[in-house]
N, C-alpha and C positions, 0 to 999 in steps of 0.2 A: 847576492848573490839584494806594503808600507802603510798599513792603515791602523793608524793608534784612536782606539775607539775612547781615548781616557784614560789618564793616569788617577788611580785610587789609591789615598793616602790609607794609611795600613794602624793608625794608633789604638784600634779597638781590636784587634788583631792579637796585636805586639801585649795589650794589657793582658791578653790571657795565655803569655808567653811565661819564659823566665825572665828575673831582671837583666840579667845577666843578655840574652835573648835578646829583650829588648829595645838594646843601646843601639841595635847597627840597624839602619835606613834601609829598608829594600820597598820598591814600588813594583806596584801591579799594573801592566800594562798590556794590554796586545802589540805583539812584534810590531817595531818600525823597520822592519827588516821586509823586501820583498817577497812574494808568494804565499801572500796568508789573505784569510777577509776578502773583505768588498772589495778593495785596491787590488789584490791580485785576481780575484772573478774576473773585474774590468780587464785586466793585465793580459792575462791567459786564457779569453775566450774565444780566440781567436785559431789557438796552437794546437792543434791532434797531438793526440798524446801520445804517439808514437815517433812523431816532428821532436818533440817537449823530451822524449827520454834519448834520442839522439843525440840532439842538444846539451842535454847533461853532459852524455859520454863524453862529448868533445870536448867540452869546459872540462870537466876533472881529471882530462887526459893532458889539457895545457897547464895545468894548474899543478900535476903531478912533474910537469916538465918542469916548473919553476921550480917546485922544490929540491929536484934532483940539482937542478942547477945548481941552489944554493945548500943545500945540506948532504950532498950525495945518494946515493943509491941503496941505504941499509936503513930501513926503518927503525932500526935498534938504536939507531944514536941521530935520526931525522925525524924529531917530531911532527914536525908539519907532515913531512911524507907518512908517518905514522897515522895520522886525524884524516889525510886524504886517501889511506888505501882502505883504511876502517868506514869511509864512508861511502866511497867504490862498494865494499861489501854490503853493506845495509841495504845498497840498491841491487842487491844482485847479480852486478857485476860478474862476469866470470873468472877466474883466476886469470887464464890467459891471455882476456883483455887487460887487466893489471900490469902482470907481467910484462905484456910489449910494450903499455904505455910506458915503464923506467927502464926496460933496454932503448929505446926509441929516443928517450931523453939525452941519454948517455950518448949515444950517435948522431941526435941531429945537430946542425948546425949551432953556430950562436946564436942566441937571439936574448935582446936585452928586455926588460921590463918596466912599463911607464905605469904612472897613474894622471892619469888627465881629468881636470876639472872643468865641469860646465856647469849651466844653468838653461831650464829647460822651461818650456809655454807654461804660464800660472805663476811663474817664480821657482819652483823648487830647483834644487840642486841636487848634480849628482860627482861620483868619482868615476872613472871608467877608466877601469883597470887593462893593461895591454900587455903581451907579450909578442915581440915581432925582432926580424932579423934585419927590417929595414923602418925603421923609425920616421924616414920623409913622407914616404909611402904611406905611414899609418897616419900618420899627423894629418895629411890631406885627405885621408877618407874620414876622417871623425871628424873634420872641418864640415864635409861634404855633406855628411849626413845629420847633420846638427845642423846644416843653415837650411838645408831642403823639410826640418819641422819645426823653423821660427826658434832654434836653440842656436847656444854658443859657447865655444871656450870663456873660461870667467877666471880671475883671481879668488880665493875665499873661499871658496867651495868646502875645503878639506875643513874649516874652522866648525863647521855643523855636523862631524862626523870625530865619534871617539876611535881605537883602534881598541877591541877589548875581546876577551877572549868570552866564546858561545858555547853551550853543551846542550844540549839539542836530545828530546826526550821526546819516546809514542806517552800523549795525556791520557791514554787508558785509564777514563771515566776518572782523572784527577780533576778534581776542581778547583778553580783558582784560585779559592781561599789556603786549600792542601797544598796548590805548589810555594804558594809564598812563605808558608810555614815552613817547607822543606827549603827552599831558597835559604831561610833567616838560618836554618840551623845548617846548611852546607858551606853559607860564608857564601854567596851571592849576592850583588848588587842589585839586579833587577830579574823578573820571570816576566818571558813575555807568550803570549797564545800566538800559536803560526800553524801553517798548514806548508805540509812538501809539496813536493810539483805533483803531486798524486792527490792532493787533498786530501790528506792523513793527516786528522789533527797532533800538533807537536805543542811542546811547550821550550821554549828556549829561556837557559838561566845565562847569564850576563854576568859575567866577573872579571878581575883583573887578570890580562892573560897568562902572566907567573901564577894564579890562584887554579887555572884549567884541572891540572891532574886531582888538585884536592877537592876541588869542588865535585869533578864527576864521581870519585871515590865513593865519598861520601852520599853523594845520590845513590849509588847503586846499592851503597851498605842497606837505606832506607827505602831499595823495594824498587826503585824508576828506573825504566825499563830506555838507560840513553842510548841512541844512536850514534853519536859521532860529537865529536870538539874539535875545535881550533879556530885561530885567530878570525875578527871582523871586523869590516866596519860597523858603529852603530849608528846610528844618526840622531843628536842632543838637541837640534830644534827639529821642528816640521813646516811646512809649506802647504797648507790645507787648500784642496782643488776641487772644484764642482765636475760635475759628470763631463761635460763638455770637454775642460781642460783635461779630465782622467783617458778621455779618448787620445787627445792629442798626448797625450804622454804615454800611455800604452803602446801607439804607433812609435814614437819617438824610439823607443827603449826594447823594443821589438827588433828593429831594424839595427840597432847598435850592437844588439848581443848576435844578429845574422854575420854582422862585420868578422871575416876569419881569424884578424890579431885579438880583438876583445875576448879577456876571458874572460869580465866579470863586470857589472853596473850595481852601483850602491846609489838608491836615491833617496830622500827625507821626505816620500809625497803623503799627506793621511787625506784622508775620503772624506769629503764631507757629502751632508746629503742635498 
């Protein structure tokens, strides 16, 4: 839906763990996920936040369309529709904005779902996820708007991006030394610091996406206070950009998610200063 300020290695941590504890890897990092940090300041300074929560609406109204597609209409046996109606709520969604959005599913037409790979000004790379009824049509606007910001479709892109499943918490005065601690004992891979489209500091824990339902159990058992799960890209390398490039890729990434088939851009960009 990308600024890693540093990954901190965790063995002094882990020594005042149990052994037991101990054994499993988790790193501390701030989100390489968009809308958190400096990278999203640059990103989002641009968007009223009345533009910015529209926006949402519509992406999690597509994105509830994809699910329907693929898991049907009853969140009781549609997990993914499950993680995106629970995160409709978090935003305050209204119920019967909800509700139309998975009648609406259910009646609109076809429409298939791509992921398209490019590479954008500075080197990074991104995914740009699409749902559309005409695939030619979208193909030639994500051409169009990628070569009018010096980007382009590329091979490889997907190779810097894991799929792995997010749980997504308010850091109500958690520190990051606490999340990691709470990470190790949930059976999380990584905890990372992000901010929602409101600037509400979050903390996002990283696991295997089969691991989703246990991990956030288990967080809640220990007091965090999660917002929402399900499936993401992450991104396992980075592409570090100077202010300059952060502009040109802000506009880039801007105008992609305006595009009406895109429902979602994953990029690897972190800040440098």
């Amino acid at each position: 839906m990308m600024a890693c300020l540093g990954r901190v290695l965790v063995p002094s941590l882990r020594t005042a763990l149990s052994p037991r504890v101990a054994q499993r890897s988790v790193h501390l990092c701030p989100a390489l996920c968009a809308g958190h940090n400096k990278w999203s300041k640059v990103k989002d300074i641009k968007i009223p936040k009345d533009a910015a929560r529209a926006r949402v609406i519509a992406k999690l109204t597509m994105m509830i369309r994809i699910a329907v597609k693929e898991g049907g209409p009853n969140p009781d046996f549609n997990l993914n529709l499950a993680h995106l109606i629970e995160q409709c709520r978090s935003k305050s969604f209204p119920k019967a904005t909800i509700e139309a959005a998975i009648k609406g599913a259910e009646k609109s037409k076809a429409a298939a779902q791509f992921v398209y790979e490019g590479r954008g000004p500075g080197g990074f790379v991104m995914l740009i996820e699409v749902l559309t009824d005409n695939n030619t049509r979208s193909h030639q606007e994500i051409k169009r708007i990628l070569s009018k910001h010096s980007a382009m479709l590329c091979d490889g892109a997907r190779h810097s991006f894991s799929r792995k499943g997010v749980v997504v918490a308010t850091k109500d005065g958690i520190s990051l030394e606490q999340a990691l601690e709470m990470a190790i004992e949930a059976g999380a891979e990584d905890v990372q610091e992000s901010e929602d489209e409101e600037e509400r500091a979050t903390l996002q824990f990283i696991c295997d996406m089969s691991d989703i339902r246990g991990v956030r159990a288990i967080l809640d058992k220990l007091g965090v206070s999660t917002v929402s799960a399900g499936p993401e890209f992450v991104s396992n390398t980075r592409a570090p950009l100077h202010e300059d490039q952060l502009k040109a890729a802000s506009n880039l990434l801007e105008a992609l998610n305006d595009c009406q088939d895109v429902v979602r851009v994953w990029d690897n960009i972190e800040a440098t200063s």
